[in-house]
C-alpha positions, -999 to 999 in steps of 0.1 A, spaced: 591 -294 -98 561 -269 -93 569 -243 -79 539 -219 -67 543 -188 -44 521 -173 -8 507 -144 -31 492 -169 -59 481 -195 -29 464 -160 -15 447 -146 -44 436 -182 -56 422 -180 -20 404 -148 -22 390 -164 -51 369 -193 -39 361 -169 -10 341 -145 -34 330 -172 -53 318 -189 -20 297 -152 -4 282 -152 -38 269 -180 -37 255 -175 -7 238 -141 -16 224 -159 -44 207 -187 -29 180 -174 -10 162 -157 -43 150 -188 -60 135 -189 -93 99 -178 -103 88 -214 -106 94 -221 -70 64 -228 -51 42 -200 -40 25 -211 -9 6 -237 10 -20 -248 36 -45 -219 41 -39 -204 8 -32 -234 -14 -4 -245 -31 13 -245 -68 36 -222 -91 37 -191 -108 32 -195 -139 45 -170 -167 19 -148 -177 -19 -148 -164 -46 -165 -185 -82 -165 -170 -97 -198 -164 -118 -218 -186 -139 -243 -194 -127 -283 -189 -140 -293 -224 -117 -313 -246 -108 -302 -279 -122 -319 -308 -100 -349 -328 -119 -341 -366 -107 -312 -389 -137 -286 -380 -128 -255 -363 -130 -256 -326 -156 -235 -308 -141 -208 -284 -145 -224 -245 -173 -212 -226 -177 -203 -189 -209 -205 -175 -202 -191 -140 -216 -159 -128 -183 -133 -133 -181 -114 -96 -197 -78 -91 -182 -44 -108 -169 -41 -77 -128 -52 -80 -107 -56 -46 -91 -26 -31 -46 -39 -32 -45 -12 -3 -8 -24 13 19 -40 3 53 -48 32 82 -65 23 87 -89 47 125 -94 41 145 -99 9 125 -124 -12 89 -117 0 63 -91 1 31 -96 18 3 -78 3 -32 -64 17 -70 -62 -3 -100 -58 3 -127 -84 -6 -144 -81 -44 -179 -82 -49 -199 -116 -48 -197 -139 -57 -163 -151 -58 -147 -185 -49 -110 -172 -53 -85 -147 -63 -59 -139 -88 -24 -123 -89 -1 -111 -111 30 -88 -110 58 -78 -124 90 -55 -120 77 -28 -141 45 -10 -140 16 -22 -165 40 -54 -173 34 -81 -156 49 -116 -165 40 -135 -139 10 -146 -120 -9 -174 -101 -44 -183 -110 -57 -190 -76 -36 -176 -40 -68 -179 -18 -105 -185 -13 -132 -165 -5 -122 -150 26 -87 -143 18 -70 -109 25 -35 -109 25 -9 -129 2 27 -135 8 45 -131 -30 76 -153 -24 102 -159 -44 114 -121 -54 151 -110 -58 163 -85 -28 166 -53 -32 138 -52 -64 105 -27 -69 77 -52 -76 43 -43 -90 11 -60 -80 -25 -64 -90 -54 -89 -77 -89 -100 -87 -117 -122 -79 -127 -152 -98 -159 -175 -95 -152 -210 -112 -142 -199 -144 -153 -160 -144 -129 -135 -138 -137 -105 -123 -121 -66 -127 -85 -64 -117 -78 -43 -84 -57 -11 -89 -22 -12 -91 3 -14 -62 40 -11 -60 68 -19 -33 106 -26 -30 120 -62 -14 148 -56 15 181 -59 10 204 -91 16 216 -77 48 207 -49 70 211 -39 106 185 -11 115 151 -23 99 119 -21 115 96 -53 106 63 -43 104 44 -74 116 12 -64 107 -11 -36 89 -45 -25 86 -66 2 69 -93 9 80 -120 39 72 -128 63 100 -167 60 112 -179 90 133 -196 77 165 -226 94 177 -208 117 199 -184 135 172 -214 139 151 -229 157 177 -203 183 179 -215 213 155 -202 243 140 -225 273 141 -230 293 107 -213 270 86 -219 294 54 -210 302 22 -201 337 15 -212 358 -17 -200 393 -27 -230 417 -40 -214 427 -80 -232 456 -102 -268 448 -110 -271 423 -83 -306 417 -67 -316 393 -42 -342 374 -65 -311 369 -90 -287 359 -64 -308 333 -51 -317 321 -84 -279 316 -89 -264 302 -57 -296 286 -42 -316 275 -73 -349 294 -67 -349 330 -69 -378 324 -44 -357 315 -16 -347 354 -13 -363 351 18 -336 329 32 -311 351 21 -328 385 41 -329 361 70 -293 347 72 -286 386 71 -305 405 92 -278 410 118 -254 420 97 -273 442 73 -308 451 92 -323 467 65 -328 441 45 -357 438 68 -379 464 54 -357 464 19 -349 441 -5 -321 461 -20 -285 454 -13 -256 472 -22 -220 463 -40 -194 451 -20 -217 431 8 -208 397 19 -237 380 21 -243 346 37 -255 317 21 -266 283 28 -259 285 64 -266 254 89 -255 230 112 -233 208 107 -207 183 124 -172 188 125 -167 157 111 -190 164 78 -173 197 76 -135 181 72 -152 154 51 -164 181 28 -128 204 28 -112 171 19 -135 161 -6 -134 199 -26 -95 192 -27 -104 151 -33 -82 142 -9 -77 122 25 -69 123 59 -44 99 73 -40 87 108 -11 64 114 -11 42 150 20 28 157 24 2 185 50 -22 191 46 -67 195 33 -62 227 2 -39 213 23 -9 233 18 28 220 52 32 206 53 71 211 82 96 192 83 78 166 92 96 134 61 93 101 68 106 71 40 96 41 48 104 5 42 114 -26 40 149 -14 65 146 21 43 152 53 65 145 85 53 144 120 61 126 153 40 102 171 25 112 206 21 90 238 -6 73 223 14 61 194 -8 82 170 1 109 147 -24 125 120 -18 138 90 -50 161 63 -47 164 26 -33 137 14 -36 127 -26 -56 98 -35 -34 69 -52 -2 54 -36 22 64 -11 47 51 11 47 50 47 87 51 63 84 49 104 118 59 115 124 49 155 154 48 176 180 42 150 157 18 132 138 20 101 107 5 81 86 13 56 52 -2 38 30 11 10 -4 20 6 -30 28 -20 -62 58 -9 -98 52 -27 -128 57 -24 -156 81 -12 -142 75 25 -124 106 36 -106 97 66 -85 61 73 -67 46 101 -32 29 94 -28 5 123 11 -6 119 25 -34 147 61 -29 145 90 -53 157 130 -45 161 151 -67 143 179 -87 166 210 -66 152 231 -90 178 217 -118 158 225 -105 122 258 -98 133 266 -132 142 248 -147 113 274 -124 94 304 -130 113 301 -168 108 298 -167 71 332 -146 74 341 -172 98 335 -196 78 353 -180 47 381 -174 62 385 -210 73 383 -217 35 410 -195 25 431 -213 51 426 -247 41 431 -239 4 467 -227 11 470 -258 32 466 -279 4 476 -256 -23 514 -260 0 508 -292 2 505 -301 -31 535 -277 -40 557 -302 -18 543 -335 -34 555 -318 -62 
């Protein structure tokens, strides 16, 4: 007779519970030959690796060497796409943001990988002209994925894009922000902030030994001839330039002064440092300023709060990629982007959405529902059988 005791029933139990939740955290994060999309985009696999289309001739039957295929499509313009965002949409899929490559192209490219420079898989085509986003399906959660894109026309390949990089969610998690939707877009001045001036916008030079004004304007201005521009930029301050032309050491001198707008005079501050200005517009599903809410933008950490409008602004920021986190009301999201270009100033248009905690929560207690009801039956039998026995 078999005899078998509670605590071996229970930890037999426990068992084919944890096998059973691991199973279940497993199954959403499919393979990397699962399908990558379909309708608007098109439809088809991953494939490992990234080869760039060619030529539909048939290799030849007789014992001569084959010629190397030829493509005799017009490759797309220097130009590559701009991979300027990249969201992960939850923990298997990360939908990505680019800009359109120069013409002519018929299609786009992808590959990625989970380290940068490495990337061992890819899909040949994930849209037509026109497209500018891609949903990457298929990841494991909880993973840092690295992206790049290009245009194709028939079988010529164009430049890839830069380099992108983001993280997939987690399995489960009860305070994310989804961020439904992004955009960034450059800043164009309209015709009344390039009205606004600043007066005497000037450079300033310090008179040294030996100075003259023919020399210092054939330094800083390029033609010792433009002296004159010099004594007039300077007559307030030092009126006897108007009947000299000697200046003394130690005088800060004005140079190059003019009008111009506010706007060109941030543009140039931030282009001397090469860097960017950020403004970050929050709003909710509704298209409702979403005010108080908490930016921060990496690499180097700026942090401010957004106002009633929903917008907060921050100056200096690198070129390359950052991340964006948006912390509100307990709840938190995050996206990445990538600044380049001669553009100085961007808008980050973010539509945010809260995720139903109520909802996960019952998702979660009916999977422990469900376990439990599992560990049940299995001592059910396991007595059962102990009695056939």
């Amino acid at each position: 007779m078999i005899s078998i005791s509670m605590k071996q029933m229970l930890k037999q139990g426990v068992s084919l519970l944890f096998l059973f939740l691991l199973t279940l955290s497993v199954f959403p994060s499919t393979t990397f030959a699962a399908s990558y999309g379909s309708g608007k985009y098109g439809s088809g696999k991953y494939g490992v690796g990234e080869t760039a289309a060619t030529s539909n001739n048939s290799s030849s039957s007789n014992t001569s060497s084959p010629s190397a295929p030829s493509c005799g499509d017009q490759s797309p313009g220097a130009k590559a796409p701009w991979l300027y965002g990249a969201i992960a949409q939850n923990g298997n899929s990360i939908l990505l943001y680019f800009t359109e490559a120069d013409n002519p192209v018929d299609h786009y490219a992808l590959e990625f990988g989970t380290k940068s420079g490495e990337y061992p898989w890819g899909a040949t085509n994930i849209g037509g002209k026109g497209t500018r986003t891609y949903l990457v399906q298929s990841l494991q959660p909880n993973t840092t994925y690295y992206f790049k894109v290009r245009g194709g026309n028939g079988c010529a390949t164009g430049s890839w894009s830069n380099e992108i990089s983001t993280k997939t969610k987690g399995l489960v998690s009860f305070n994310q922000l989804d961020f439904t939707q992004s955009e960034l877009e450059p800043v164009v001045p309209s015709q009344e902030e390039q009205a606004v001036t600043i007066q005497n916008a000037c450079q300033t030079y310090t008179v040294k030994s030996g100075d003259s004004l023919w020399n210092i304007a054939s330094s800083e201005l390029g033609d010792g001839s433009k002296y004159t521009d010099i004594i007039e930029q300077n007559k307030e301050t030092y009126p006897s330039l108007s009947s000299s032309n000697s200046v003394s050491v130690g005088w800060e001198l004005k140079l190059n002064c003019g009008e111009i707008s506010q706007r060109e005079q941030t543009d140039k501050e931030e282009a001397a440092l090469n860097n960017y200005i950020v403004n970050v517009n929050v709003v909710d599903a509704d298209q409702n300023p979403v005010g108080g809410a908490t930016v921060t933008i990496h690499s180097d950490p700026q942090e401010a709060t957004t106002d009633e409008n929903g917008v907060v602004r921050f100056k200096h920021v690198e070129p390359g990629q950052h991340r964006v986190l948006v912390a509100y009301n307990g709840y938190e999201g995050e996206q990445s982007i990538f600044l380049q270009g001669d553009n100085k100033e961007f808008t980050l248009n973010i539509t945010l959405e809260m995720k139903n905690i109520l909802a996960s929560r019952l998702v979660m207690a009916i999977i422990a529902g469900m376990g439990l009801v599992i560990v049940v039956l299995v001592i059910f039998l396991l007595r059962a059988r102990s009695k056939r026995a």
